[in-house]
Legacy VTK file of the C-alpha trace (Angstrom):
# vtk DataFile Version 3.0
C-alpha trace
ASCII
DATASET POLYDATA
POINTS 91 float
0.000 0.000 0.000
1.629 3.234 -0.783
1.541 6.479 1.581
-1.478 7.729 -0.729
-3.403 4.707 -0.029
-2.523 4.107 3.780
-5.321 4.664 6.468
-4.490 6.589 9.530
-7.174 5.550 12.202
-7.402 8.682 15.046
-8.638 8.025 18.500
-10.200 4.526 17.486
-12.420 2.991 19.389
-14.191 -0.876 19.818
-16.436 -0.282 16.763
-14.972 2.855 14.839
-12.458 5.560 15.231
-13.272 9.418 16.134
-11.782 10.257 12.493
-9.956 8.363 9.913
-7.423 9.881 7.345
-7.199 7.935 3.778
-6.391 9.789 0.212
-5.819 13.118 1.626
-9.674 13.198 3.029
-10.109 13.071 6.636
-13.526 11.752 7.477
-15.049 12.158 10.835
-17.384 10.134 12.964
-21.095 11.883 14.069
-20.736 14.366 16.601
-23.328 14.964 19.253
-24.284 17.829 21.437
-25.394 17.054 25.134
-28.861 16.037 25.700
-31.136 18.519 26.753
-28.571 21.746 26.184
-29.634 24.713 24.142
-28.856 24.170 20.623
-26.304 26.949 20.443
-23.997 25.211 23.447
-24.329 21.974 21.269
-23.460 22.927 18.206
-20.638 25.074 20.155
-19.272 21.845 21.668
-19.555 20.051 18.393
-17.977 22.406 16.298
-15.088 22.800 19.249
-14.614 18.558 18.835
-14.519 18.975 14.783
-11.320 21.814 15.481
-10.135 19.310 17.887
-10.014 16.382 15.540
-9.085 18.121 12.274
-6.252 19.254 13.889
-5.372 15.917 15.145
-5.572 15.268 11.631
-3.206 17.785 10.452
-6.000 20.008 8.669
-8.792 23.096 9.446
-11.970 23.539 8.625
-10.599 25.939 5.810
-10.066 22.775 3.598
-14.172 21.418 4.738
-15.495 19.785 1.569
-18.808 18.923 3.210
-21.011 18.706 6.096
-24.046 17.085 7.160
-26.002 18.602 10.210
-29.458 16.596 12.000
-31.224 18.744 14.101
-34.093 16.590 16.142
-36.087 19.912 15.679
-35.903 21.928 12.485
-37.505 24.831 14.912
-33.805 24.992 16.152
-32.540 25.894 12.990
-31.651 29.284 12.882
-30.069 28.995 16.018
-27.830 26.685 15.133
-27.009 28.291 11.870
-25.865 31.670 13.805
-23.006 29.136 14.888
-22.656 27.752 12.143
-21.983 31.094 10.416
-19.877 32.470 13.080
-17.384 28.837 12.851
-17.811 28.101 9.217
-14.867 29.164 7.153
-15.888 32.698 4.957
-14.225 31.067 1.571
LINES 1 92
91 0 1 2 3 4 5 6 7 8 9 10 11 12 13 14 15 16 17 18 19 20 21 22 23 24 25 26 27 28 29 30 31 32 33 34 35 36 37 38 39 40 41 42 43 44 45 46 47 48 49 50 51 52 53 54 55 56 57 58 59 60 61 62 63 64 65 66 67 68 69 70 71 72 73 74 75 76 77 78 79 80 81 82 83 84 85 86 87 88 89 90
């Protein structure tokens, strides 16, 4: 397997790992806000973990190709999207 192909496994775990780097594409495992906290703390906290891991990784969120967010209520929406915008990288 060459270095381009290898699989770099980052704070695995029983089942999977917290993130795993392969082809120059880090891809990270769900992230979860604390039950019952306003929706701006949890996306906060999860947006704090995706720094955290990234970094790990060796990369930002300035190089994000994608994200997927599940809100259990879409009333929390714009909430969460004022963090969003605040975090998310302007280019």
């Amino acid at each position: 397997m060459t270095q381009s192909q290898s699989i770099t496994r980052i704070e695995p775990g029983p089942r999977m790992s917290q993130a795993v780097l392969h082809g120059g594409i880090v891809y990270l495992a769900g992230q979860v806000g604390a039950p019952g906290a306003p929706v701006e703390e949890q996306t906060r906290a999860v947006l704090a973990e995706i720094d955290r891991l990234l970094a790990l990784a060796g990369t930002s969120k300035a190089r994000l190709l994608t994200a997927q967010i599940w809100l259990a209520d879409i009333a929390d929406f714009a909430a969460m999207n004022a963090v969003w915008d605040q975090w998310v990288d302007p280019a």
